[in-house]
Backbone as CSV, one residue per row, in Angstrom:
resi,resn,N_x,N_y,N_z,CA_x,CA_y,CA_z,C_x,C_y,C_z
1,UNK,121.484,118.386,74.897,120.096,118.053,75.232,119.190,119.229,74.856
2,UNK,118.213,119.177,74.074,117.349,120.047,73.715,116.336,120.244,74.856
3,UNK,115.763,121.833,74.843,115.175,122.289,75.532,113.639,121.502,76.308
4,UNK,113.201,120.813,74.872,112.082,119.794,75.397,112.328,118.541,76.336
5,UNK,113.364,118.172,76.326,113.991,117.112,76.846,114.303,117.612,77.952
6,UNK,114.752,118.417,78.484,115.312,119.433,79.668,113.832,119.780,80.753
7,UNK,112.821,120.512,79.862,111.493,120.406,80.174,110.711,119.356,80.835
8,UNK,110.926,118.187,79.880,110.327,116.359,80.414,111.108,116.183,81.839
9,UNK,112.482,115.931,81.616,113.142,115.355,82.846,112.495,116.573,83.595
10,UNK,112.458,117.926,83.881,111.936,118.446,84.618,110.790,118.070,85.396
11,UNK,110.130,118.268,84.284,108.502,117.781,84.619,108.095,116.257,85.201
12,UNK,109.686,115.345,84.902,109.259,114.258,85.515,109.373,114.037,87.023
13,UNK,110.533,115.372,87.229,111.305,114.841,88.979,110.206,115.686,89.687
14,UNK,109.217,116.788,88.865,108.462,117.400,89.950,107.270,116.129,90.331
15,UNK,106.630,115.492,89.296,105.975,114.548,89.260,106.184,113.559,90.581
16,UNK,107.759,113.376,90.253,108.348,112.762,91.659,107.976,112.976,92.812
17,UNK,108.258,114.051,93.039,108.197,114.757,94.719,106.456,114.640,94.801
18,UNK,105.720,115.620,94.001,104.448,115.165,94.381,103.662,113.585,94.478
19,UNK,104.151,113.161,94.018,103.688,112.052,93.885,104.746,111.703,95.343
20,UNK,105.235,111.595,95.539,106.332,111.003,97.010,105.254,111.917,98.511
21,UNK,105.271,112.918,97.589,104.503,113.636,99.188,102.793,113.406,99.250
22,UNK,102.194,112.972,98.055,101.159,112.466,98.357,100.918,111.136,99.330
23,UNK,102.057,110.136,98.657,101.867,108.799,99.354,101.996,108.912,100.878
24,UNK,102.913,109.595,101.532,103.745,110.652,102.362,102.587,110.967,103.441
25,UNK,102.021,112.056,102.343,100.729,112.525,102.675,99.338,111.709,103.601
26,UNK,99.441,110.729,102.758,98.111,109.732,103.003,98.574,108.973,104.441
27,UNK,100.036,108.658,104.712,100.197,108.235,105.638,99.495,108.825,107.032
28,UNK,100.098,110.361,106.823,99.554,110.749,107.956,98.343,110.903,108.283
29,UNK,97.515,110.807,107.110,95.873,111.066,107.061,95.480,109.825,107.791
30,UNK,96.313,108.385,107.662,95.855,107.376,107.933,95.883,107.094,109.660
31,UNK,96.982,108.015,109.916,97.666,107.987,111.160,96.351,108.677,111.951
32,UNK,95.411,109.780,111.628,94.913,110.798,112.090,93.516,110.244,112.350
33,UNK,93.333,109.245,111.098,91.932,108.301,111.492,91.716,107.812,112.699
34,UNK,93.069,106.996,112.610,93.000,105.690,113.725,92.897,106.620,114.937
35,UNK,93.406,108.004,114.755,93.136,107.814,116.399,92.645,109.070,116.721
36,UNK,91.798,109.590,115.483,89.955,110.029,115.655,89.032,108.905,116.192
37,UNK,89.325,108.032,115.706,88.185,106.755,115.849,88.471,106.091,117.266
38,UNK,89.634,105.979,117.434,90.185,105.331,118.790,89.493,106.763,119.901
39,UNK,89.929,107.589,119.503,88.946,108.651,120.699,87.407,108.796,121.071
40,UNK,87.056,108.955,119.412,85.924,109.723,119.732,84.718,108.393,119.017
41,UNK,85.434,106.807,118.842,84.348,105.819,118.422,84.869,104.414,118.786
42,UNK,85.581,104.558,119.279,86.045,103.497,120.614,86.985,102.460,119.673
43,UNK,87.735,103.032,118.429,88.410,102.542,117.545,87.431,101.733,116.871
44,UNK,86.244,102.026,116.314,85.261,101.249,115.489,85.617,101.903,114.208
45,UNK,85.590,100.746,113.200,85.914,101.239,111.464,84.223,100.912,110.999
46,UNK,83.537,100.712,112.183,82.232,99.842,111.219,80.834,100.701,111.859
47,UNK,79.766,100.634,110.727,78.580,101.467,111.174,77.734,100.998,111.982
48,UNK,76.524,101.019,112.403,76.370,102.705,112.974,77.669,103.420,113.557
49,UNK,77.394,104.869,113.347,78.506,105.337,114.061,78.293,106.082,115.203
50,UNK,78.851,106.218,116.083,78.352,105.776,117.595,78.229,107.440,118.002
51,UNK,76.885,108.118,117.465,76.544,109.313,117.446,75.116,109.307,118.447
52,UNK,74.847,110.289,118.894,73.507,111.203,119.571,73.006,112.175,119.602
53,UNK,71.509,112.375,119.581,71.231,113.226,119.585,70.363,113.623,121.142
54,UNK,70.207,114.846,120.944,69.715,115.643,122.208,68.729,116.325,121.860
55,UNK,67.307,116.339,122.640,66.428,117.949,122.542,66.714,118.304,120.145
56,UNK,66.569,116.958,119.814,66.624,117.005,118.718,67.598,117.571,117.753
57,UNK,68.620,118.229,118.124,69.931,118.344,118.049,71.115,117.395,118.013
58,UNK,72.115,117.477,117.380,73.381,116.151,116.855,74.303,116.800,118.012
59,UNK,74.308,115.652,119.131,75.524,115.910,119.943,76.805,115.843,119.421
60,UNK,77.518,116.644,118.968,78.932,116.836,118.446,80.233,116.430,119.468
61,UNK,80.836,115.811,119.256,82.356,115.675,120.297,83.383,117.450,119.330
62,UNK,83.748,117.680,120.075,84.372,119.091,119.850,85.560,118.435,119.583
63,UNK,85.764,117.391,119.525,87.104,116.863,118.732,86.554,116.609,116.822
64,UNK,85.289,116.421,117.028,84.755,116.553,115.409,84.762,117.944,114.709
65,UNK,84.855,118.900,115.361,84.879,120.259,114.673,86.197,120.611,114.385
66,UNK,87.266,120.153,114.886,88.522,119.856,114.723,88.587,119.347,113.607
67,UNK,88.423,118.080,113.273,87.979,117.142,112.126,87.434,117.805,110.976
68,UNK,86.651,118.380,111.357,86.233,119.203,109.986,87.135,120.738,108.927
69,UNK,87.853,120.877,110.371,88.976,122.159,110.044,89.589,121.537,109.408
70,UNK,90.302,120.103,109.892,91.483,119.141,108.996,91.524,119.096,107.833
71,UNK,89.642,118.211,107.438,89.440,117.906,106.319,89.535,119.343,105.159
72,UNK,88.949,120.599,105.854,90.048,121.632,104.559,90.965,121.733,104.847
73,UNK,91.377,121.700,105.821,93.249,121.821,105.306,94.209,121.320,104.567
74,UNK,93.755,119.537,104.201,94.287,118.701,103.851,94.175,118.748,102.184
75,UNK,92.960,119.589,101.987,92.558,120.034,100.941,93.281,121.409,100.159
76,UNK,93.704,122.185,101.279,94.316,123.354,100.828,95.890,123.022,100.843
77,UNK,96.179,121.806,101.705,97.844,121.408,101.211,98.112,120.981,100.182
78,UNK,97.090,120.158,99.844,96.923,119.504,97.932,96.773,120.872,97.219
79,UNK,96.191,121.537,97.379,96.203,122.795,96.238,97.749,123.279,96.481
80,UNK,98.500,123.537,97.395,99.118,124.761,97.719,100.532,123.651,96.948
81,UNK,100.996,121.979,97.234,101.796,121.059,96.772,101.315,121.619,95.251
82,UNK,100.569,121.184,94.517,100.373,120.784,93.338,100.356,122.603,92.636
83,UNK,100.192,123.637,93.086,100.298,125.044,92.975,101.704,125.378,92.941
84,UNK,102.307,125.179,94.037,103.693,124.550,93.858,104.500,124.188,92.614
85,UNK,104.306,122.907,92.490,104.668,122.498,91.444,104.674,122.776,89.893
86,UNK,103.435,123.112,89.929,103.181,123.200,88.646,103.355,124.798,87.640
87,UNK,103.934,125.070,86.729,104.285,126.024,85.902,103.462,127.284,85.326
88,UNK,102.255,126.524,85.022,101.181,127.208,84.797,99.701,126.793,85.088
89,UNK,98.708,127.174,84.557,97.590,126.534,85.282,97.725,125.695,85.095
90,UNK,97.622,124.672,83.597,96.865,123.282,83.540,98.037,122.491,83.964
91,UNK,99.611,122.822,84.474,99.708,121.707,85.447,99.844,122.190,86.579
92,UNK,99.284,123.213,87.158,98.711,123.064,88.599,97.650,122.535,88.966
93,UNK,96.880,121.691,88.234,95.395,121.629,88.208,95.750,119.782,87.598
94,UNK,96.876,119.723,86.844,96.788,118.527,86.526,97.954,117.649,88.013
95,UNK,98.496,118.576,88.483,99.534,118.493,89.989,98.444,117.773,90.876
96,UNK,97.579,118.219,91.112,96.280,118.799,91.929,96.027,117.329,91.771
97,UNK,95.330,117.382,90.592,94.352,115.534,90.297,95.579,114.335,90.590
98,UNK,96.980,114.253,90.293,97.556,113.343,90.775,97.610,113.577,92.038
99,UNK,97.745,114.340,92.497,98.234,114.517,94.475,96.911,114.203,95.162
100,UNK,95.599,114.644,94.666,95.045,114.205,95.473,94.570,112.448,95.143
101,UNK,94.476,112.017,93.513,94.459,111.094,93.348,95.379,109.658,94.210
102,UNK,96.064,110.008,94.050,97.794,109.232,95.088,97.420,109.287,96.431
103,UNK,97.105,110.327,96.829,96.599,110.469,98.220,95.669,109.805,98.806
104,UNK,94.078,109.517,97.805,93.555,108.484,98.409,93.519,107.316,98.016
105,UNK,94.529,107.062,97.312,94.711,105.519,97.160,95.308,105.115,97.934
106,UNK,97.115,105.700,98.117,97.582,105.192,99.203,96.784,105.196,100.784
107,UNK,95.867,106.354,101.005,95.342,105.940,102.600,94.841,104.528,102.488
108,UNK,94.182,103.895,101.562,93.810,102.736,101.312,94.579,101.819,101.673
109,UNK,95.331,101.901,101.359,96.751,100.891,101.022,97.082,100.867,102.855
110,UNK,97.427,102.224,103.078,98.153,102.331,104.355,97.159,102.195,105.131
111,UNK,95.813,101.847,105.303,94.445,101.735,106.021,94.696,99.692,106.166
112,UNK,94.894,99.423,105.122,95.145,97.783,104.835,95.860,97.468,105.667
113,UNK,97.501,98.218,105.642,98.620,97.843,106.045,98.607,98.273,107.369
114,UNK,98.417,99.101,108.208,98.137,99.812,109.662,97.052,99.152,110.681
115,UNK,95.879,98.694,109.538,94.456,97.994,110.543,94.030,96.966,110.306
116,UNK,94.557,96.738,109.165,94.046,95.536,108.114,92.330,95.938,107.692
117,UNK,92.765,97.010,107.694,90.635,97.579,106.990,90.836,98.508,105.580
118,UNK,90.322,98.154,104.730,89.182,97.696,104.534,89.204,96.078,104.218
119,UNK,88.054,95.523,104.798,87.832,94.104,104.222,87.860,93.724,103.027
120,UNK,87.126,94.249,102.199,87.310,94.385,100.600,86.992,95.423,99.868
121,UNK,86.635,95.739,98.691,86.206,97.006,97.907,85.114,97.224,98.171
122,UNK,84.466,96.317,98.861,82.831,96.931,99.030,82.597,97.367,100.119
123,UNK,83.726,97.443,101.224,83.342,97.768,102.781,82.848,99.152,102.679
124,UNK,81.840,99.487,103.390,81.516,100.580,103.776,82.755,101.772,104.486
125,UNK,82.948,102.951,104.126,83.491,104.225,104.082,82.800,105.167,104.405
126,UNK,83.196,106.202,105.674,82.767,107.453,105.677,84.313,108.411,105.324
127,UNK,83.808,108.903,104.391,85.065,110.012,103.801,85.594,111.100,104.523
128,UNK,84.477,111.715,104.250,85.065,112.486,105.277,82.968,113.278,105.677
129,UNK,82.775,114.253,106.504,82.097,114.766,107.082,81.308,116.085,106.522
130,UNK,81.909,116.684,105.343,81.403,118.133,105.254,81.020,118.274,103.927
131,UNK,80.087,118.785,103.344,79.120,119.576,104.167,78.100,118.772,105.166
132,UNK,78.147,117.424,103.995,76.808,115.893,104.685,77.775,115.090,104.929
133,UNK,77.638,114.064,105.683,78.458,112.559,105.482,78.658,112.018,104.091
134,UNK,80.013,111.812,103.542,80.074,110.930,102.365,80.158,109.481,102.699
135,UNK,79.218,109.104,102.356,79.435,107.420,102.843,79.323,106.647,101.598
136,UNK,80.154,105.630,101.607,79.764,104.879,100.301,80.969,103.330,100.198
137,UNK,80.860,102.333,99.514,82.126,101.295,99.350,83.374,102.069,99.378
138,UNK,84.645,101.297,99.413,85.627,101.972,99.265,86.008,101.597,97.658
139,UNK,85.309,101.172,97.169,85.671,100.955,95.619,85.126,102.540,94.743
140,UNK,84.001,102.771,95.345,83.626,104.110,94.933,84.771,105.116,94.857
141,UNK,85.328,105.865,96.461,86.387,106.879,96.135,87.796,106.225,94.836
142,UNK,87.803,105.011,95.165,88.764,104.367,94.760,88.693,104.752,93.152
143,UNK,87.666,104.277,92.627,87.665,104.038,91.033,87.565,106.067,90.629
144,UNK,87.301,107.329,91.409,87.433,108.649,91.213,88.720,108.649,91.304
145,UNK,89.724,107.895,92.109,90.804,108.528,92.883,91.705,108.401,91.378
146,UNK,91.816,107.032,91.077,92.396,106.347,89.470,92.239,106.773,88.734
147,UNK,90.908,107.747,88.659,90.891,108.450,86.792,90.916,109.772,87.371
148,UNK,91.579,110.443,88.531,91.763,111.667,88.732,93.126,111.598,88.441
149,UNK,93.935,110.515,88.757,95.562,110.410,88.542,95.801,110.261,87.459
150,UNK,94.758,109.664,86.517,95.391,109.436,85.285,94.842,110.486,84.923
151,UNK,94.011,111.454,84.662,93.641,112.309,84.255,94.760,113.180,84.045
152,UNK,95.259,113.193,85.107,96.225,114.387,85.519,97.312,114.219,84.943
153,UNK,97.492,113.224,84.643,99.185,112.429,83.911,99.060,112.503,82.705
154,UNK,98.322,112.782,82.220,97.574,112.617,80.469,97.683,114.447,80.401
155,UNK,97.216,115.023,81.370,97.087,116.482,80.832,98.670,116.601,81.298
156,UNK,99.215,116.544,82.094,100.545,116.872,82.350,101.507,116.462,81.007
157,UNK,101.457,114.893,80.751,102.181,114.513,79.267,101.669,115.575,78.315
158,UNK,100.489,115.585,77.644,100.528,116.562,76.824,100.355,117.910,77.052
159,UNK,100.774,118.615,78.222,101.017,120.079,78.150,102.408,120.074,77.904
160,UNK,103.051,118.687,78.747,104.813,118.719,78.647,105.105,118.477,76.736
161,UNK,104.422,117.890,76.211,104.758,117.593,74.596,104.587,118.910,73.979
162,UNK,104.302,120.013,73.959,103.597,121.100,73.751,102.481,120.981,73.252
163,UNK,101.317,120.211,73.333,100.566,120.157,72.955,99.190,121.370,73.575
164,UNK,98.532,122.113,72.714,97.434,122.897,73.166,96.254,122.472,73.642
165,UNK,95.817,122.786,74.758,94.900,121.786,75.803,93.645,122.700,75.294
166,UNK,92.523,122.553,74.816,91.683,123.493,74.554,90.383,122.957,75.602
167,UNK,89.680,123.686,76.361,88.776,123.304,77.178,87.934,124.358,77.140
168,UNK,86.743,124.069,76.315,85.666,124.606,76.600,84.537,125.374,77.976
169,UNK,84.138,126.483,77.941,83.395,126.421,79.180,82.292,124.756,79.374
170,UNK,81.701,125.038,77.898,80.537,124.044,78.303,80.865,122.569,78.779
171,UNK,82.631,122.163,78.028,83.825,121.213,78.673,83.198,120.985,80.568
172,UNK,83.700,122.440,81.405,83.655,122.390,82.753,81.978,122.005,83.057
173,UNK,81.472,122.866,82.330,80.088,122.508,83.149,79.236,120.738,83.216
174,UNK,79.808,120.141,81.508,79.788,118.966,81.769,80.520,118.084,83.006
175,UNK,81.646,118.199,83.423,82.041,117.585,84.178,81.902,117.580,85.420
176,UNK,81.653,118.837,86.126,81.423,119.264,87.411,79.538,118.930,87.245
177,UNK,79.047,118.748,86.402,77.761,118.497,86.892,77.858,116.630,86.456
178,UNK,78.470,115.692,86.325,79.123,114.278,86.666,79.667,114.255,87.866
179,UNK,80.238,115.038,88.212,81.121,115.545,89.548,79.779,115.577,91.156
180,UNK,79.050,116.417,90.554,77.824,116.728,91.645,76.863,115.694,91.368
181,UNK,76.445,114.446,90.589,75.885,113.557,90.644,76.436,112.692,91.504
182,UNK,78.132,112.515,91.559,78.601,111.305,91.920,78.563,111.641,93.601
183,UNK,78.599,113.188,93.923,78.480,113.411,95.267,77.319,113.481,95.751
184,UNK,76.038,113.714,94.749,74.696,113.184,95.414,74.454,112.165,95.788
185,UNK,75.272,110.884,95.736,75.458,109.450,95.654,75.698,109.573,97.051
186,UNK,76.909,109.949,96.940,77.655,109.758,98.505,76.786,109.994,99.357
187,UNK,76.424,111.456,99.271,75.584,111.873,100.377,74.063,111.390,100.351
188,UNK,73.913,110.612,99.296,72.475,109.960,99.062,71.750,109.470,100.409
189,UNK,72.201,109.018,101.591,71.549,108.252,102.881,72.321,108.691,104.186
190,UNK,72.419,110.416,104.128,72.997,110.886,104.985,71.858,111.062,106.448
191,UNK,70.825,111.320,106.021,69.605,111.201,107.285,69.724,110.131,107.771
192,UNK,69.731,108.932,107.289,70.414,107.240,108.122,71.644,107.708,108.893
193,UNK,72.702,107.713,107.802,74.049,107.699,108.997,74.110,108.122,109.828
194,UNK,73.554,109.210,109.940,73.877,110.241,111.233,72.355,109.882,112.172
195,UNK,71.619,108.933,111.522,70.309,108.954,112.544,69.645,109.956,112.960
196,UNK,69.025,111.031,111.937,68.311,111.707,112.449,67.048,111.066,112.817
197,UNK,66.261,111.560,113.917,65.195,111.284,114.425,64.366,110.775,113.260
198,UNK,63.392,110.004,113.131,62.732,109.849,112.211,61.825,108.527,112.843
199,UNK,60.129,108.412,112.319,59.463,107.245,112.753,59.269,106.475,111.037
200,UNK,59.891,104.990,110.910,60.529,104.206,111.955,61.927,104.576,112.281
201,UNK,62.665,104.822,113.359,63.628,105.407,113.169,64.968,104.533,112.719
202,UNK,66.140,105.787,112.098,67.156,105.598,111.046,67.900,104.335,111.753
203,UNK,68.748,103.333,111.193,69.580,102.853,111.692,70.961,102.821,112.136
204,UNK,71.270,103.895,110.869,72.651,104.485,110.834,73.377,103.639,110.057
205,UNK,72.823,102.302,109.650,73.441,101.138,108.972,73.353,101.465,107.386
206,UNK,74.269,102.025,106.201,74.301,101.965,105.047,73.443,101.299,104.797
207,UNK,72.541,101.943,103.495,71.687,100.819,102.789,72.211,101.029,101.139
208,UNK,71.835,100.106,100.478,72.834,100.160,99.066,72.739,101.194,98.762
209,UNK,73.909,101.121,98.214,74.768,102.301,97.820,74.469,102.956,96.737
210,UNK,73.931,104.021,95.942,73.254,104.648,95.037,74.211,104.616,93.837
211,UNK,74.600,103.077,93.136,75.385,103.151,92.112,74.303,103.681,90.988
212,UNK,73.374,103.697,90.569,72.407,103.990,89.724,72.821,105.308,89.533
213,UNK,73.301,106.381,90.582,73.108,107.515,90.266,75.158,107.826,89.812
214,UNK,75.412,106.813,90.936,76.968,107.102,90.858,77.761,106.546,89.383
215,UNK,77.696,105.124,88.644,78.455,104.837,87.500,77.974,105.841,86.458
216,UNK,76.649,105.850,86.096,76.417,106.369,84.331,77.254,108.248,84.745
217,UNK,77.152,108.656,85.886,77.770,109.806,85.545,79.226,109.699,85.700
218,UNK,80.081,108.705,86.694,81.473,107.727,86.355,81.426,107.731,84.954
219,UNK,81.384,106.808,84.147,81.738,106.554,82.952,81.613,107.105,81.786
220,UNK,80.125,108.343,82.073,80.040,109.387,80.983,81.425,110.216,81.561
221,UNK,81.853,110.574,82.401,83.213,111.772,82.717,84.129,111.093,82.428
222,UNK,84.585,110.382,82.548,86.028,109.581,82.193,85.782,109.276,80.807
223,UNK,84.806,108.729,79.734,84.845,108.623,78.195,84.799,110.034,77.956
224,UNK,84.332,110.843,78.629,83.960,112.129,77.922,85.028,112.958,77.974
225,UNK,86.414,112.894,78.999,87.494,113.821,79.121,88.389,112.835,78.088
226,UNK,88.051,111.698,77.940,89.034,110.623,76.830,88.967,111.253,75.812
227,UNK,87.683,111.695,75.228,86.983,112.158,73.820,87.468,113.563,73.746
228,UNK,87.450,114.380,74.824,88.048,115.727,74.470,89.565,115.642,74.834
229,UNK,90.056,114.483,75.079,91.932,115.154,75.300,92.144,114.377,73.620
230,UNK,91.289,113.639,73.184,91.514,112.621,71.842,91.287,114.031,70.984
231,UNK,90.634,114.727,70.774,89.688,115.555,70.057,91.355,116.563,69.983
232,UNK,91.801,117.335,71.494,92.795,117.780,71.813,94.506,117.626,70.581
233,UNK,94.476,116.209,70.765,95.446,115.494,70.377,95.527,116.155,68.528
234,UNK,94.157,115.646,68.334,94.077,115.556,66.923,94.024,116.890,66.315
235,UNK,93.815,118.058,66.839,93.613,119.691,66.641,95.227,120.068,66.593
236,UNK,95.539,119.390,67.786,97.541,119.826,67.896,97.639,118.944,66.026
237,UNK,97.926,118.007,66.416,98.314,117.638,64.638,98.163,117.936,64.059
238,UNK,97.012,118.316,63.600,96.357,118.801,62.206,97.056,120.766,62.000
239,UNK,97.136,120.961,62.831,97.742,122.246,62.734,99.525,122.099,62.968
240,UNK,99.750,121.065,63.388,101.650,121.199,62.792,101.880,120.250,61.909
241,UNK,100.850,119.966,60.870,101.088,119.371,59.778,101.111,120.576,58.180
């Protein structure tokens, strides 16, 4: 068996495990909802969310600041799994986009199977809490979560082929500023959710969902990392020809 072949099966069983401990993963995230919500929102999956304020101040349950420690942690276990795994940067980084990709699909899945919620792709979602409320359909995280996994499987295949991944700075800055559009979205009607004071005042009830701002920067990042791993592809060839 040649060394590349030795490499692949490698690269496929790590694939394995992360991908096993993401799904893994999501379980328990799913486990941690139900009974945030069962405490501190009387097991409600649906908005308003059953918040107050005081002397103009957001009464906090001190079980939410908890909640917010989680949500990085859960974040720094996906780095530290996929850091783990991976050999060098671009598949620690391509580890990273499947683990966390896998991760929120399956909570989905295991959100279905545990509560029977979500109703459909369009039900309303709060993600998670920090820095603003991300609120949005669950088709939204959903359709990031799919081209973060495949993303990651595409850079992983061709770092495993030896292929040379070339990424531009101006590469990152395009994407992370698609990246910060799609999260201006989320957080687009965070003064509603949380009901800050306001005359007429907020309802806390989602109002449509800011796809205007969220697809054109969706579909420019996903054609646009297609066009540079294509671009990628064709630079490796042309130079071992």
């Amino acid at each position: 068996m040649s060394g590349l072949d030795v490499k692949s099966r490698e690269t496929s069983w790590r694939w394995i495990w992360v991908v096993t401990f993401a799904a893994a993963f999501a379980w328990v995230e799913m486990a941690v909802v139900l009974y945030l919500h069962e405490i501190c929102f009387s097991g409600s999956l649906s908005f308003p969310l059953p918040l107050a304020w005081k002397n103009g101040e957001l009464v906090v349950n001190h079980l939410m600041r908890v909640e917010f420690g989680r949500e990085i942690a859960a974040f720094l276990i996906l780095a530290a799994v996929a850091c783990t795994a991976g050999r060098n940067l671009w598949q620690k980084f391509a580890f990273f986009l499947i683990a966390f990709g896998v991760w929120d699909i399956f909570f989905y899945i295991w959100m279905r199977l545990g509560a029977g919620w979500p109703e459909n792709l369009l039900t309303w979602n709060i993600l998670y809490a920090l820095p603003l409320p991300w609120v949005a359909p669950v088709l939204a995280p959903l359709l990031i979560a799919f081209a973060m996994a495949a993303a990651g499987g595409l850079i992983l295949y061709f770092e495993n082929k030896g292929h040379e991944i070339r990424w531009r700075w101006f590469d990152w800055i395009i994407m992370f500023g698609c990246a910060s559009l799609m999260l201006a979205a989320f957080w687009w009607d965070w003064k509603n959710i949380i009901r800050v004071p306001a005359d007429p005042p907020n309802t806390g009830i989602p109002n449509p969902f800011a796809w205007w701002l969220y697809l054109p920067a969706y579909i420019f990042s996903v054609g646009y990392f297609a066009f540079r791993m294509r671009q990628n592809v064709k630079h490796w060839k042309a130079n071992q020809a």
